[in-house]
Structure formats: C-alpha cells, structure tokens
C-alpha angles and dihedrals in degrees: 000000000000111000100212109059103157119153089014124105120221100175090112091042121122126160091218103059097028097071107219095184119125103234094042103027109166123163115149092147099101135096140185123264125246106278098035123082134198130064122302116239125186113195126190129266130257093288086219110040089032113203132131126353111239126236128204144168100060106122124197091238084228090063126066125220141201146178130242134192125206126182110192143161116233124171105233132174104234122356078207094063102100098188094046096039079050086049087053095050095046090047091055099041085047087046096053092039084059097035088061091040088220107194087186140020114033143234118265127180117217099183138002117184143157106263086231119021094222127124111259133178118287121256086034135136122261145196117219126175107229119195116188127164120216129218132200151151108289088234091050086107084168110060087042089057094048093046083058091038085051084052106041094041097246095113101065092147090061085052091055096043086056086048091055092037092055089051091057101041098041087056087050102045103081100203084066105101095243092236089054086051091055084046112056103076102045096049095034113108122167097224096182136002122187140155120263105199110028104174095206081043091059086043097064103034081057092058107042086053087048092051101039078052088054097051085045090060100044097050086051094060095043092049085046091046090046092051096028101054110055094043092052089050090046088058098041088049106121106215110210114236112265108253 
C-alpha cells in the first residue's frame, strides 16, 4: 500500500475486491479528496522489486496541471529489461522534474512505450513515446510558459538542460546498465514534443463538432423537406370528379 496517499480517498478500498496482484491488477475504487480535483489512477508495482503501488491524477485544486507527449530516441540494453526500462522512466521523470526547477507540483508519467512493438538488436536505439503530466503551483507563470515554449519549439534551452540532466542522473541511478549510461547523452535525441490537454484547443474543437453537427442537422431537414413535401402534397390532392 502506497504511503503517501494525499489527495486519494480510500474509503471504497478492499483488498478483497480490488485485486493488487501484478498480472491482473485491477483498483478503480479510489477517488480524489475534497480539495483535489481529476481522476484517481493506481498503477502496479515493479513486477520484480516488488513495493508500493503508485497513484496518480489527483490534483491540489491551487496547482495546474498539463500533458505532455515526447517522443525520443535512448540507447538502451535490452528494452526487456524491466528494472532497467523502470530506471529509464524514473531518470527522465527526475530529470524533467530538475530541468524545470519546479519549487512546487511534480512530474508523473502516465505511459511509456516502445514507439513499435517489434524486436530489435540489442544495444540499439530506440524510440519510446513518453507521456508525462506536470504539475505545479497555479501562480508558477514560469513553468507554464516554458511547458508552451517545450511544445511550440520555442524552449530549447529547457530541452538542453533535460538532456544534461539525463546525463547526470542516468550515471547516478545504479539499476541503469553503465554503458547505457555512456551512452545516454550522446544517442538521445528529442524527435517531437507536443501538449497533451490544451483547454482553448478542447474549446474549439468543441465548437467546430457542434457546429459540423449543426450543419448536419440542418441539411437533413432540408433534403427530408425537398423529398417529403411533394410527395405528401401528391397523396392529399383532391382530384375533382371527370364530367
């Protein structure tokens, strides 16, 4: 059980419904506090070293948060190789995390994935899809403008000081194979960066659907009208009687 549960309620939560083992892990029984808002996610342990399972999606309702999508090559041993592949994941989230010098809110990763699911060499480089979701202090104007600046290109800096951070921490975190390690900084290559929940994107994607929908249901009644109405008129004629 995860010792730090704020912001999580575990009021529903019983260990003999909510099933906590690796292979079938299954826990959709929690909520968020009051005060918190967003949705309340448990994810399995390290199916190796075993320990706490993590939650994520409760928000403090005074920080902001947003996603974010990367897609990046690393050279890494073995893609198979869950401790070190969970060494990889922690290194970047901790190097983000550094690079944004973030005094309040936290870096969470929500998926982290080979970009194809194929067999490759060993010792290759490989492209992953990282989606991670920041979270910081609602008056924190600066980490906000560097996470727009991250997606619109504008923040390379940002960009250089997670590659040097990655470089640090990967030589620092032990479960990370030491070649890899030598390897990190000089084969990884951010290929794409780009925001996962933009609010005045949703809006407007909002209002061009509701407004296709409207010129659906408009045409619809016009074409029904069209083939409706002269038919209707054909069967109330009254035809007046020969002679």
């Amino acid at each position: 059980m995860p010792q730090n549960r704020e912001g999580y309620d575990f009021l529903n939560f019983d260990d003999q419904v909510d099933d906590l083992r690796w292979n079938t892990f299954d826990v959709n029984s929690l909520t968020c506090m009051a005060g918190f808002s967003g949705s309340a996610r448990a994810e399995p342990c390290d199916r190796f070293q075993g320990g706490e399972f993590e939650l994520s999606g409760c928000i403090r309702r005074d920080l902001k948060s947003m996603g974010v999508e990367m897609t990046l090559d690393i050279v890494v041993q073995d893609t198979n190789n869950q401790v070190e592949m969970n060494a990889v994941q922690k290194t970047l989230e901790e190097s983000f995390e550094n690079s944004l010098n973030l005094h309040s809110g936290s870096v969470t990763t929500t998926s982290f994935v080979l970009f194809t699911q194929r067999r490759r060499a060993l010792s290759s480089s490989e492209t992953f899809v990282w989606n991670f979701e920041v979270s910081y202090s609602s008056s924190d104007t600066a980490t906000e403008s560097s996470l727009k600046g991250l997606a619109d290109g504008s923040s390379t800096s940002l960009l250089n000081d997670f590659a040097n951070e990655v470089e640090t921490n990967a030589e620092l975190n032990s479960d990370i194979l030491s070649q890899d390690s030598v390897d990190f900084r000089a084969a990884m290559n951010v290929i794409e960066v780009r925001k996962l929940n933009d609010d005045n994107a949703k809006i407007t994607r909002i209002i061009i659907i509701a407004t296709l929908l409207a010129v659906v249901v408009v045409a619809t009644i016009l074409i029904m009208r069209h083939i409706g109405g002269p038919s209707s008129s054909k069967h109330n004629r009254r035809i007046a009687p020969a002679g």
